[in-house]
N, C-alpha and C positions, 0 to 999 in steps of 0.2 A: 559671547556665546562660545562654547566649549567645541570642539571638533566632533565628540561624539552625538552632543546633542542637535550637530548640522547634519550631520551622516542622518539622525535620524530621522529631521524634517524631511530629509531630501526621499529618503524611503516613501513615509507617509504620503508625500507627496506623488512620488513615481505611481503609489498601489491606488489614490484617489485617481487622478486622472487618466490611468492606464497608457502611461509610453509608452512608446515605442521601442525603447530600450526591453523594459519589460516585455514586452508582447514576443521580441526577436529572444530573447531568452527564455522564452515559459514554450517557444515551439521546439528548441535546439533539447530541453530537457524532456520534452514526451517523445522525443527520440532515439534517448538514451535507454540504459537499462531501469529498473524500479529501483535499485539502489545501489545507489554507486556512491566512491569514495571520491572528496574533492579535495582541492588542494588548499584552500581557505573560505571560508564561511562569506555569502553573500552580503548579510546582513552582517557586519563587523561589530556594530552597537550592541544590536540585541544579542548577537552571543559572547559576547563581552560581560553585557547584564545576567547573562546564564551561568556563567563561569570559565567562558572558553578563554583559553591563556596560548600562545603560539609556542608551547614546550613539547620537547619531545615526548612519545605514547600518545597525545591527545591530536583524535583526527573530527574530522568532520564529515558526514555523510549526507548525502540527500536520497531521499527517500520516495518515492511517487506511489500514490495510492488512490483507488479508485472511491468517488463518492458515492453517496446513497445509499438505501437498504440492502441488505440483501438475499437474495434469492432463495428459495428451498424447493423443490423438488414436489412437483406435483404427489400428492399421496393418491394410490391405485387404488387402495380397498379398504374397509373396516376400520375407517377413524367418523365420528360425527362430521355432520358438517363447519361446525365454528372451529375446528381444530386444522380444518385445512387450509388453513390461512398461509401464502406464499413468499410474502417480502416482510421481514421481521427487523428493526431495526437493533443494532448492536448493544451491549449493556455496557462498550468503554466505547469512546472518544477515536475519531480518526487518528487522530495524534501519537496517543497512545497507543494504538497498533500498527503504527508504523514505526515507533522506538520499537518493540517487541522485535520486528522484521528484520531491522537493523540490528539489533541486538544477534538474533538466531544468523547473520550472514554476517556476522563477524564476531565469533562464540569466544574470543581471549578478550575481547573488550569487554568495558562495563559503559551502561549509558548514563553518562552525569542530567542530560536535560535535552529539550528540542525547542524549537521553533518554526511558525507559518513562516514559508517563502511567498507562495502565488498557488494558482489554483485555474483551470480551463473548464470547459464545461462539465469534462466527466472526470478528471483527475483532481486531486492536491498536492503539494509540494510541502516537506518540512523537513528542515535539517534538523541529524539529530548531533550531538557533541557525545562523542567517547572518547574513554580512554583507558588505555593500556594495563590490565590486571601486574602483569611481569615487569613492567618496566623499571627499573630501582631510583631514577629521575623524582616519578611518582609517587613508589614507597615511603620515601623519604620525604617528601612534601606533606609539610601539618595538613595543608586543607583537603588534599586530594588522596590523601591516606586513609582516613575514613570511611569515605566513597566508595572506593578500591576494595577496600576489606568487606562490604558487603554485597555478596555471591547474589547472581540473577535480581537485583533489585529489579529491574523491570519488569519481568514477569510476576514477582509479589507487591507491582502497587507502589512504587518506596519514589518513584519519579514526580515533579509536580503534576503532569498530567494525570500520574494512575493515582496521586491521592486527592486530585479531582474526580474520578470516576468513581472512588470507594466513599463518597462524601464527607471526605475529610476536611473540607475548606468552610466549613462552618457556612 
């Protein structure tokens, strides 16, 4: 069995039966700020399988984002009543708006992809993988050249998850 595909049993297995490990890590990060930049990706495998490479420009970020619907603001006057409806749920993906998030707090990157870390009762965790618009490391690089050259992909949908949310996965 391959290294990467132990790494990711061990994962699998960490998220089924809820370590301890996991549990002393998922309190230190609702601690933290909502997105902050880290020093290497928790899950090695899966952002491996995403594209993440340990070269320079390309960083990794976690992300913390609050679950469930959300909220609208009581209407005071002059709407019917089936219009006053208060928790609406979103038309993308949690996921997908917290690449956006990451994206908007760190506006020279571009975000190649994300992944589920963990999740508590009213938050989620997901790293997202960016990288460096300026960097000439990355210019230069066939695969990440591509990437790079196309401007705010995340906010037009161009990520796996936002071309899951525009129903593009068939």
């Amino acid at each position: 069995m391959s290294l990467y595909k132990q790494v990711k049993q061990t994962f699998i297995s960490e998220y089924k039966n809820k370590s301890d490990q996991l549990k002393e890590r998922i309190i230190k990060w609702n601690t933290e700020s909502p997105v902050i930049k880290i020093n290497n990706p928790t899950n090695i495998a899966r952002a491996r399988e995403l594209g993440y490479k340990a070269k320079e420009g390309i960083i990794v970020v976690r992300v913390k984002i609050r679950k469930g619907k959300r909220k609208r603001q009581q209407a005071d006057s002059g709407r019917k009543p089936s219009k006053s409806g208060r928790f609406f749920s979103m038309q993308k993906s949690l996921q997908s708006i917290s690449e956006e998030r990451a994206a908007k707090k760190f506006s020279n990157y571009e975000v190649l992809n994300s992944y589920y870390v963990g999740q508590t009762g009213m938050e989620k965790f997901y790293e997202v993988i960016l990288m460096d618009r300026n960097n000439p490391v990355l210019i230069n690089d066939k695969i990440y050249s591509n990437i790079i050259s196309q401007k705010n992909r995340v906010s037009r949908g161009l990520t796996s998850s936002g071309k899951k949310h525009r129903g593009l996965r068939a």
